[in-house]
C-alpha positions, 0 to 999 in steps of 0.5 A: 177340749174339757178333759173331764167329760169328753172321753169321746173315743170311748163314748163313741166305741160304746155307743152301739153297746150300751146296756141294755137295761138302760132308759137313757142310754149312758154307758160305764167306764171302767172307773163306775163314771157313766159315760154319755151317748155321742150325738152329731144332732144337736151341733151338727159335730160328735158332742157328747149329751153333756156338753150339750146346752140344751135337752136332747134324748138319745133313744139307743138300739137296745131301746129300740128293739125292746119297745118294737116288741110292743110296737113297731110303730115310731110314734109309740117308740118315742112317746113311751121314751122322749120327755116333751113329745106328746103321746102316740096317735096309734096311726101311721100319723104323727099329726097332734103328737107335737114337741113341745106343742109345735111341728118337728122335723124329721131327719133319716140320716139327715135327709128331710121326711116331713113336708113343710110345703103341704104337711102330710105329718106322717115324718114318724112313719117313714121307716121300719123300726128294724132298720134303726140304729139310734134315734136322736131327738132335739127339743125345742127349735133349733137352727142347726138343720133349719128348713122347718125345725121349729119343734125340734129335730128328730133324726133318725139313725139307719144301723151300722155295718158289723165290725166282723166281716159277715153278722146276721140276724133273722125275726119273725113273730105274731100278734094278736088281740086277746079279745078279738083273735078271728082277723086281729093276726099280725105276721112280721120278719125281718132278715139284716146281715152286714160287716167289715172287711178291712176298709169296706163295709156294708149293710143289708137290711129288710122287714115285711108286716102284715096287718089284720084288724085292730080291735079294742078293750070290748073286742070291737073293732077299731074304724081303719082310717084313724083319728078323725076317721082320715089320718092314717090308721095300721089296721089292714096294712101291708108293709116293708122296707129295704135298707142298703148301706156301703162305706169305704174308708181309704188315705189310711182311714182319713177319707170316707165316702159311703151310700144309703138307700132306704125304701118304706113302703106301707099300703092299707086295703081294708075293707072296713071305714067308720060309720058314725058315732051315736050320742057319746058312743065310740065310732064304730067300724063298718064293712065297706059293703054296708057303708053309703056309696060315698065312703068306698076310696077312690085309691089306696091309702099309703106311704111311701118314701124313698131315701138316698144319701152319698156321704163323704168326709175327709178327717184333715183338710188344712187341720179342718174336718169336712162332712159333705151330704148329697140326699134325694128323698120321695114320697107319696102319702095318700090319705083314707077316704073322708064322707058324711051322709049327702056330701062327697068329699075327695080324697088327697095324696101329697106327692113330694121330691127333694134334692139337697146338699148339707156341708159341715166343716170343724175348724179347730180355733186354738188360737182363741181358746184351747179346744175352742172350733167353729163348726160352719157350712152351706146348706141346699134344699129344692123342694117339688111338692103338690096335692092331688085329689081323687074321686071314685071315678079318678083323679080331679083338678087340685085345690091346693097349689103345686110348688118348687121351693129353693132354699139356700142357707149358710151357718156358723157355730162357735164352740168355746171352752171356758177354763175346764167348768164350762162351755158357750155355744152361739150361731147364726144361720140365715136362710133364704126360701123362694116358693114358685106357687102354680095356678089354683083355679078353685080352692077348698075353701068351700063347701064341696059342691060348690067352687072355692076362690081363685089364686093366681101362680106367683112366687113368695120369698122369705130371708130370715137370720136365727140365732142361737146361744147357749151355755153348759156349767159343769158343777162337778163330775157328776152335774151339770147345768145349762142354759139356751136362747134359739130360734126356728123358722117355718113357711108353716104350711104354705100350700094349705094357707092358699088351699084355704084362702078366702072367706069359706063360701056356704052358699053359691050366692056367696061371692068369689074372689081372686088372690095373688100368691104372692099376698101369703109371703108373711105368713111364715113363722118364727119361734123364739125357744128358752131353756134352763135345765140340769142333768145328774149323772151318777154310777147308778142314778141319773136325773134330767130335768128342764123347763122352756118357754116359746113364743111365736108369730104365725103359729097355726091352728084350725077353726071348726071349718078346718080353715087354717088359722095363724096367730102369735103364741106363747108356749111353757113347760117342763120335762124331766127323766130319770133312771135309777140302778137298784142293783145290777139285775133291776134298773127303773125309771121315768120320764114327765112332759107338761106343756101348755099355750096360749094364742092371740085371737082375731077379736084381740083376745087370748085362747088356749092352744087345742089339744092337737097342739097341747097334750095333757100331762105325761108320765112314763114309767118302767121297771126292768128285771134279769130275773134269770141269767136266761129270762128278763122282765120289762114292765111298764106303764104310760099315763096320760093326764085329764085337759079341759080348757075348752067348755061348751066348745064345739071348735076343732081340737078343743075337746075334753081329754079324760085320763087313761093308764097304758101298762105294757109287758115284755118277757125275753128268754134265751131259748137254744140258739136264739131268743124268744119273747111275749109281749102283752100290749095294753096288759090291763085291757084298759077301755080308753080314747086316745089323746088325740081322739078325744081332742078331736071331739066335741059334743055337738060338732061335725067332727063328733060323730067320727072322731071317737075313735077307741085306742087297742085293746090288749095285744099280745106278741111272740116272736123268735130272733137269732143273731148269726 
């Protein structure tokens, strides 16, 4: 082991009581040398972030709860945290907020979210910020999880049992918009108790929300069913989430095995959708009872997920370490209701159910080299995911296939110390993916009033071999450099690649034509990542800062239909965060994600990525007080940046985004037992279109007249909490 950073039992020790006025999590040892947050992400084994060859941002528990008082939404906690991933959409989705301008994976204590077979994109809304311990974020594709991590990984910690034998904590606390206050209220509480008792230990954790209506900088209100009009808006939500946790230790502390239990449930029911959007106006709001007939949802948008994982380890087996995951997951994303004047479109809800096994063995191989191990082990995934579609009057036949996806994969990471100035990394993972695709008799590519084409059931395999090498140079105690190469793979979207099959039919003399499923098996995608950054870690001062390359076949984007669109990509950029320690009561900092693509097109030329894939420049900044020994201040600020690549397109996504400043404030005050807090959500009530919205919109389009979607105004929160 490199003597000189490790200092693991002291990392991992501190990792739950990291300053709280730290940005990037890195704690103090005794003698001023800050000590990095453990991450098991990145390797799949207990590394510290310095000995990591790549970019990873560990977002801790004092973070979490600071953001959450701004918003509880994950989205938001993370574009105002983690350099390289783009800004919040402000909805219960996470489509167009990208890692470095590709899909991420999203992991709760390593059980998949996402859903790669048909991508609901809504990963990042899938638990209650109070139920988060840490959250670690991976950037760039990686092979380690596999199974669709092409972006990135984000995992996501549950919180961990109290080391007294009984730890409560109790929340509650309101908002609302100081423009718009009639029908704006949010009430929230979440109650958590937990402890050890001797080898046993347990956690209890649950939150409720109720959502009014959101409302913008003129004390409008926000349409429900956010960008686009149909990707999932927190307007008029109801909300909870229930986290159980049990571990035992025994064979002296040797052996443990322990259960989690997660069950988030967010449901809408407003009585509000968009009406349409005159010239460049913003889409407004419009009651139900005033919309066309066409508008009222045959179902409830919601999310829903189910999360169960058994875990077991064993410290000693032959000198070798074991960690053994068996996970189920489920869930049921239902989106809003889609209409425009005279066309009757149904509405969708993605049902997935996972079972899978992850294994994780650490061999120590000092025989090669001192503190040199190889981390190997098997992975499986059944995958059962299908769409259902509904009208008013019930359920309909689907235009998207139903599909059972087997994936097996085995891997291998090689750990070598060299001398005391430097780690290699390499690995390899192969997979092996079989997709049974059932019948669709008519898919969506068409208009709604006529029938789409024909595909048959068939099966689609994929095998692909990922490799990944990677280096860290320690310069001196305080720098260190690092350099990576590693690939991801993605069936990218299977479902919507058949749904979408064809030539779009305009017309009923448009002819229709028959697919075989099995014709979409090379539609898969594999992404090739670059990176060379380095990290300063000082006693007051640390710096990060990395730039990457990727390229890709199969990358996907959408035409102005919303057909599905696959083609070779190159993607660049460059990140950077910073935290700096004026003195013990004030820290600041900030962080800079930049990005930009490129994509091959069907007449042999080149075009810029849309801005649901490429966010314009990010900059995020805070500054942080303890003002009083009793009162502490947070300011801070979110920038995003002007793109305009596209003129004159009226093509999806490729809509000018015009500039816009965020600044938010939180206040915390020792009050008797507890703890109260103000936070001001959009403090400078600036008037704004959010990224995404504005990608959307393209003068002249059909998407124009409901993509203008206004982001909210100023928020204001109070809140009392008490640990007991």
């Amino acid at each position: 082991m490199i003597t000189r950073k490790r200092l693991l039992p002291l990392a991992i020790a501190t990792t739950a009581s990291l300053a709280p006025l730290s940005m990037t999590a890195h704690a103090q040892s005794e003698t001023g040398m800050k000590l990095d947050p453990v991450v098991v992400s990145a390797t799949r084994n207990e590394t510290s972030v310095s000995e990591t060859a790549r970019s990873v941002t560990v977002v801790d528990e004092a973070q979490i709860d600071e953001q959450s008082k701004v918003s509880r939404n994950l989205g938001d906690i993370l574009a105002q945290t983690v350099p390289g991933l783009g800004p919040s959409t402000e909805g219960v989705t996470n489509y167009g907020q990208t890692l470095r301008g590709r899909k991420f994976l999203v992991l709760i204590d390593g059980i998949p979210q996402s859903t790669p077979l048909r991508d609901a994109s809504r990963g990042l809304n899938s638990i209650s910020a109070s139920a988060v311990e840490r959250i670690e974020v991976i950037r760039g594709g990686t092979a380690i999880y596999g199974f669709g991590a092409k972006g990135g990984v984000i995992n996501v910690i549950t919180k961990k049992a109290s080391e007294e034998s009984v730890s409560g904590y109790s929340q509650a606390g309101v908002r609302f918009s100081t423009e718009h206050f009639d029908d704006s209220l949010d009430y929230e509480t979440e109650h958590r108790v937990s402890g050890t008792e001797g080898d046993w230990d347990y956690v209890l954790s649950g939150s409720f929300v109720e959502r009014g209506g959101r409302f913008d900088a003129d004390g409008d209100r926000i349409p429900p069913g956010g960008p686009g009009g149909t990707q999932g808006g927190l307007s008029d939500t109801t909300e909870y989430n229930v986290l159980a946790k049990t571990g035992l230790n025994f064979d002296g502390g040797n052996q443990r095995i322990e259960l989690m239990v997660n069950e988030f449930n967010n449901e809408q029911d407003s009585d509000y959708t968009f009406g349409f959007a005159q010239g460049d106006g913003k889409t407004p709001a419009v009651p139900l009872d005033a919309a066309p007939d066409n508008a009222i949802p045959g179902i409830d948008p919601e999310q829903v997920f189910t999360s169960a994982r058994v875990t077991y380890s064993h410290q000693d087996i032959a000198g070798s370490s074991l960690n053994a995951d068996l996970y189920y997951g489920d869930s049921r994303q239902s989106f809003p209701k889609y209409y425009v004047t005279g066309v009757t479109y149904p509405q969708s809800a993605i049902e997935s159910e996972k079972v899978g096994v992850r294994t994780s063995v650490n061999t120590p191989l000092d025989a090669l080299a001192e503190g040199a191990s190889l981390t190997w082990g098997v992975d499986y995934l059944s995958d059962q995911t299908e769409s259902r579609f509904y009208d008013q009057a019930g359920e309909i036949p689907a235009t998207s296939p139903a599909m059972d996806q087997d994936a097996y994969a085995g891997y291998a990471q090689l750990e070598v110390p060299i001398a005391e100035s430097a780690m290699i990394r390499a690995g390899l993972r192969h997979e092996d993916i079989t997709v049974d695709a059932g019948t669709v008799p008519a898919n969506q590519s068409s208009l709604p009033s006529l029938q789409g084409h024909r595909v048959e059931s068939g099966t689609l395999d994929y095998s692909e071999t990922l490799f990944n090498l990677g280096a860290v140079y320690f310069v001196s105690d305080s720098v260190d450099l690092f350099a990576s190469y590693s690939e991801g793979f993605s069936i990218a979207d299977v479902g919507r690649v058949i749904g979408n099959a064809g030539p779009y039919r305009l017309a009923s003399s448009d002819p229709i034509f028959t697919y075989q499923a099995e014709s979409f098996e090379s539609e898969a995608e594999k992404v090739e990542t670059y990176e060379i950054g380095s990290r300063y870690t000082g006693e007051q001062l640390f710096v990060s800062a990395a730039v990457f390359y990727s390229a890709s076949n199969g990358g996907t984007t959408f035409d102005s239909n919303l057909n599905i669109q696959k083609n070779d990509e190159d993607l660049w950029g460059i990140e950077s965060a910073l935290d700096y320690s004026v003195t013990p009561a004030t820290t600041l900092g900030s962080t800079l994600t930049w990005a930009e693509g490129i994509r091959d097109t069907e007449d042999g030329g080149r075009r810029r990525l849309p801005g649901t894939r490429i966010a314009p420049l990010k900059i995020t900044g805070y500054v942080e007080d303890q003002t009083l020994s009793w009162w502490q201040n947070r300011l801070q600020f979110s920038h995003i940046g002007s793109r305009d690549q596209f003129e004159g397109s009226t093509a999806f996504g490729e809509g000018e985004v015009e500039r816009y400043t965020i600044v938010d404030y939180v206040a915390r005050f020792n009050v008797g037992p507890g703890e109260a807090t103000l936070s001001v959500r959009n403090l400078l009530n600036e008037d704004y279109y959010p990224a995404i919205s504005q990608s959307y919109y393209q003068i002249g389009s059909a998407n124009s007249v409901t993509s203008r979607v206004k982001g909210q105004g100023r928020t204001m929160g109070v809140g009392y909490s008490v640990n007991w």
